[in-house]
C-alpha positions in Angstrom: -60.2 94.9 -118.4 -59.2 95.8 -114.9 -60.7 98.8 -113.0 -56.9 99.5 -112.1 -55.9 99.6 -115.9 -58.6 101.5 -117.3 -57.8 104.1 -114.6 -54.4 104.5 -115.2 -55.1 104.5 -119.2 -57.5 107.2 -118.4 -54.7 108.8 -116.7 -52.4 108.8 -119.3 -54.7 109.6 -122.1 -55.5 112.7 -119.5 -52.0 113.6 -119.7 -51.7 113.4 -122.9 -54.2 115.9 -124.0 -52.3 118.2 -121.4 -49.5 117.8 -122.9 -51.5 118.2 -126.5 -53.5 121.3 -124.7 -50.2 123.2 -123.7 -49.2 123.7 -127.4 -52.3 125.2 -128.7 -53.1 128.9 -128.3 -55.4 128.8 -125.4 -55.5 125.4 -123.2 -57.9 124.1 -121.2 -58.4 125.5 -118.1 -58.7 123.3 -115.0 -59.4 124.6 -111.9 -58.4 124.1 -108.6 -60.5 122.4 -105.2 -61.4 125.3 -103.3 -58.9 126.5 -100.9 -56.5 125.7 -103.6 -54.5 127.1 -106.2 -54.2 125.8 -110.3 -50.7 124.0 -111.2 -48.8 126.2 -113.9 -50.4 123.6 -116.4 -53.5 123.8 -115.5 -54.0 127.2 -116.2 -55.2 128.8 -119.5 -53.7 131.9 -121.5 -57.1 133.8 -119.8 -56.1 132.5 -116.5 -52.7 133.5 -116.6 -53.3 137.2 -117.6 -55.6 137.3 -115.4 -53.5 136.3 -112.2 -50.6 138.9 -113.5 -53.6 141.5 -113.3 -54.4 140.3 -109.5 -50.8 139.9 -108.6 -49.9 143.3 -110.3 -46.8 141.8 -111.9 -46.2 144.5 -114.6 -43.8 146.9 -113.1 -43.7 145.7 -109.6 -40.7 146.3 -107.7 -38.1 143.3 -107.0 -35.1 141.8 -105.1 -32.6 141.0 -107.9 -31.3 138.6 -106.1 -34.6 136.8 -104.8 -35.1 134.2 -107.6 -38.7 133.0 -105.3 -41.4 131.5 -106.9 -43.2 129.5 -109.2 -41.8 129.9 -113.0 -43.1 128.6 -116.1 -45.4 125.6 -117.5 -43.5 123.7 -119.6 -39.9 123.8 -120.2 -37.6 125.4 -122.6 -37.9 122.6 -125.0 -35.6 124.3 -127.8 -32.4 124.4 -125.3 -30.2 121.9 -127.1 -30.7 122.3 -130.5 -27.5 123.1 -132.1 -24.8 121.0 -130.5 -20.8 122.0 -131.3 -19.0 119.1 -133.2 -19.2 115.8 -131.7 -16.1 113.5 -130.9 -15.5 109.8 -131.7 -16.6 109.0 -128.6 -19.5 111.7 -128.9 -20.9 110.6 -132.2 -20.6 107.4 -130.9 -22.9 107.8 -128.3 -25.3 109.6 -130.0 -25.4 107.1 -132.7 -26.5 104.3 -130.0 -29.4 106.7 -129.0 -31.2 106.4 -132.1 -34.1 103.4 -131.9 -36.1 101.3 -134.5 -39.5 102.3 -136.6 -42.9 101.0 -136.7 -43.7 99.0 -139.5 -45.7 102.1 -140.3 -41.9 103.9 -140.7 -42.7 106.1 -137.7 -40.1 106.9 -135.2 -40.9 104.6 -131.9 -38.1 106.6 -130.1 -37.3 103.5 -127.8 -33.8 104.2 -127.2 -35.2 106.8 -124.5 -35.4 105.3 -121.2 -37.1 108.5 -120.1 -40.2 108.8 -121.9 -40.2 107.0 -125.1 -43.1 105.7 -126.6 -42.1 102.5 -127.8 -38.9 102.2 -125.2 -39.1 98.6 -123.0 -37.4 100.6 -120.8 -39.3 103.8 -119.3 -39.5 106.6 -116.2 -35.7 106.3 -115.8 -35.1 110.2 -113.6 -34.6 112.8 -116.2 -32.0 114.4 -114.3 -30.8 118.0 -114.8 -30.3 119.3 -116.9 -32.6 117.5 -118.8 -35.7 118.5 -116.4 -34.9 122.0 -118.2 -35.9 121.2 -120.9 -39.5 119.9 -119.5 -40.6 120.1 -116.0 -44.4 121.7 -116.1 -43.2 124.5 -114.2 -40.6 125.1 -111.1 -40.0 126.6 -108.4 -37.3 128.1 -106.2 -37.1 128.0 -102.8 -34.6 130.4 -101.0 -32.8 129.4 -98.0 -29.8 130.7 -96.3 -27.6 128.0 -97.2 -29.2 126.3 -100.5 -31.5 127.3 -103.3 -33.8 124.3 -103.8 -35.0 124.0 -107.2 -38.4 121.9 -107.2 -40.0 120.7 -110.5 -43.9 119.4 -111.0 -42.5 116.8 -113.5 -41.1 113.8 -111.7 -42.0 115.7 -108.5 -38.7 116.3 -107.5 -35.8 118.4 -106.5 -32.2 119.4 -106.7 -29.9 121.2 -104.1 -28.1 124.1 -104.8 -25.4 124.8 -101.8 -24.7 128.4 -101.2 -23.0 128.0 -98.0 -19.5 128.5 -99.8 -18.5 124.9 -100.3 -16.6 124.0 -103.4 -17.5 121.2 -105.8 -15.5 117.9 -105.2 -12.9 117.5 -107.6 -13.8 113.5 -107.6 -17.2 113.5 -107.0 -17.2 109.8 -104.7 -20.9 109.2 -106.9 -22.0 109.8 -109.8 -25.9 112.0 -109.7 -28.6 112.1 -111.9 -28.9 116.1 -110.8 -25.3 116.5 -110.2 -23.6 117.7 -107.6 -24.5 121.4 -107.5 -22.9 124.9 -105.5 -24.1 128.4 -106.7 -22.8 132.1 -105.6 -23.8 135.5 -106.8 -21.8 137.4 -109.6 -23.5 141.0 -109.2 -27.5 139.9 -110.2 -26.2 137.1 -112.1 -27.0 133.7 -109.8 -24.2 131.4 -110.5 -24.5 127.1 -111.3 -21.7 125.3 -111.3 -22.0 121.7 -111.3 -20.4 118.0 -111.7 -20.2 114.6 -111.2 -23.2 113.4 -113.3 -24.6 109.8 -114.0 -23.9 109.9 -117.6 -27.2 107.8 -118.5 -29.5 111.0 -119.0 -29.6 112.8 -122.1 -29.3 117.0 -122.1 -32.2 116.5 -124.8 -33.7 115.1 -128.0 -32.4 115.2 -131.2 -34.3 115.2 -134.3 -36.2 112.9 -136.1 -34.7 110.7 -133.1 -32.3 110.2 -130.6 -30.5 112.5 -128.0 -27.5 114.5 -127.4 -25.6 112.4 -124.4 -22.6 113.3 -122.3 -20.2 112.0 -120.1 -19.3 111.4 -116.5 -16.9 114.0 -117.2 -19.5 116.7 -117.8 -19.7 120.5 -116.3 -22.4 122.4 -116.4 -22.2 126.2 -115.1 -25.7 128.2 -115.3 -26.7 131.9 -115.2 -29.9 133.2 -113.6 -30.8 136.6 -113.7 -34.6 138.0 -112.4 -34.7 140.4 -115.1 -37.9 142.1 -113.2 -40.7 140.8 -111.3 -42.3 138.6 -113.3 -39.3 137.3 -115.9 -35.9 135.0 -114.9 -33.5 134.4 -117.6 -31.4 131.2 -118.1 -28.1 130.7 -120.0 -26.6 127.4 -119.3 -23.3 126.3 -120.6 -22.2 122.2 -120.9 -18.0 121.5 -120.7 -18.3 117.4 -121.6 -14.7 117.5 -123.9 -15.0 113.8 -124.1 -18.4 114.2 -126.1 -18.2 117.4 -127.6 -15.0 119.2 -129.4 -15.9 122.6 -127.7 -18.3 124.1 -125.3 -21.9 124.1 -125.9 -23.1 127.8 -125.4 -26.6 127.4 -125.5 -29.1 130.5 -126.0 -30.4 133.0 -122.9 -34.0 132.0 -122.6 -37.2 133.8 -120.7 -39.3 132.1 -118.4 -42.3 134.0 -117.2 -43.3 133.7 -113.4 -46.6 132.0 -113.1 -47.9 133.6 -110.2 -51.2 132.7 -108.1 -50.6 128.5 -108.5 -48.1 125.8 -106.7 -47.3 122.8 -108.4 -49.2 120.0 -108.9 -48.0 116.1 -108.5 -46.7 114.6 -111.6 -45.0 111.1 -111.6 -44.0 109.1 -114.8 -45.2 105.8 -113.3 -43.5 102.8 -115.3 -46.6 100.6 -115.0 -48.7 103.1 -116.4 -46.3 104.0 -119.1 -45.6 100.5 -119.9 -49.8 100.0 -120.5 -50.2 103.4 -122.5 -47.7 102.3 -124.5 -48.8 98.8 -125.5 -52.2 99.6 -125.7 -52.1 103.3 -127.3 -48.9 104.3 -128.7 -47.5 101.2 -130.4 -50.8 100.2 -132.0 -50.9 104.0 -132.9 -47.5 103.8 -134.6 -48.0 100.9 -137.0 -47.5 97.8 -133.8 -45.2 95.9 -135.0 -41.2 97.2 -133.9 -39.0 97.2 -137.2 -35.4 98.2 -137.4 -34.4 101.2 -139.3 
């Protein structure tokens, strides 16, 4: 085998007990090259308690409306979980997400253009607000005109404008992160955003699948730094084309993650492509076989 392949199976298989790591109780802790500081993942529970110690996060005083920093490790993976009823259209859609099994009977998920295991297809951008839902921490970057929202997964960014613009009624594009403006309701930073390539899913569903939407999607967002070290999200999605009624999903806690910056973390479609024919397929049973 190629020096190149084993490296980037190494890679992956690297990633993958990450990934594996960041659901037990206490990962593994990698640490930084001197000078440095760890990415959000590659801290463990230790490390993490620890740096709220040194950074005296308990009880610190705050700006309510300064939403800097580095939050979080992994996502809020349970976001959308409970959709409303789905249209014609809607169920429609969803029911062209769902993929083929193994001859094992396993799910190969490769409907999901993003990140599926057995999907011909992978590394297509998450978009938002997908990268919500798993991003390996983010951070925000304040600036008198825009919030920049910066994730470690895909190693990317959206803009938010706070310069008083308005969203364009007929968005001339369609964007994988939307077209975004926020403003200030007390403490409460405001989202509001539209004009979305309709391609990304919001999320899984289960056993397999995702929840889609439209072009015609809306999504308005609430952040609230509830003190120094926790920010709060509510996000709302307004797609009446997929769904019969708004979906409201539940305010979630994300804990600051101070003492790191985040780390580089590309889904590569060569590598992808390689894990999957050489670890996940065989893994699953090989052979594809409809449902």
């Amino acid at each position: 085998m190629r020096k190149q392949s084993m490296a980037s199976i190494s890679v992956l298989v690297a990633a993958l007990a990450f990934s594996v790591a960041g659901m037990a109780q206490d990962p593994v802790s990698v640490p930084a090259p001197e000078g440095w500081k760890q990415c959000p993942r590659c801290q463990n529970n230790k490390d993490r308690a620890d740096a709220r110690a040194t950074y005296k996060v308990e009880g610190r005083p705050f700006d309510p409306r300064d939403l800097s920093g580095v939050w979080g490790y992994s996502g809020i993976a349970s976001t959308f979980r409970n959709p409303p009823p789905l249209t014609e259209w809607g169920k429609q859609r969803h029911a062209a997400t769902m993929g083929d099994k193994s001859a094992a009977g396993q799910f190969l998920h490769n409907k999901d253009t993003y990140k599926g295991a057995g999907a011909p297809v992978n590394c297509d951008p998450a978009g938002w607000p997908r990268l919500h839902l798993d991003n390996y921490g983010f951070e925000f970057v304040m600036l008198p005109d825009r919030v920049l929202q910066f994730f470690e997964i895909t190693h990317t960014w959206r803009t938010i404008w706070t310069d008083g613009r308005k969203l364009p009624e007929n968005p001339p594009e369609p964007r994988w992160m939307g077209w975004s403006v926020g403003h200030w309701e007390g403490d409460t930073f405001v989202v509001e955003s539209n004009g979305f390539e309709e391609r990304p899913w919001l999320g899984d569903s289960q056993p397999d699948g995702g929840w889609t939407h439209s072009d015609e999607m809306k999504v308005v967002e609430r952040w609230r730094r509830l003190d120094y070290g926790t920010i709060e999200t509510q996000i709302t999605i307004v797609d009446p084309r997929t769904y019969t009624e708004p979906w409201v999903t539940p305010a979630a806690r994300t804990p600051l993650v101070p003492g790191t910056e985040l780390g580089e973390y590309f889904c590569v479609p060569s590598d992808f492509s390689e894990f999957n024919n050489k670890v996940s397929l065989p893994a699953a049973g090989s052979a594809n076989q409809k449902k």
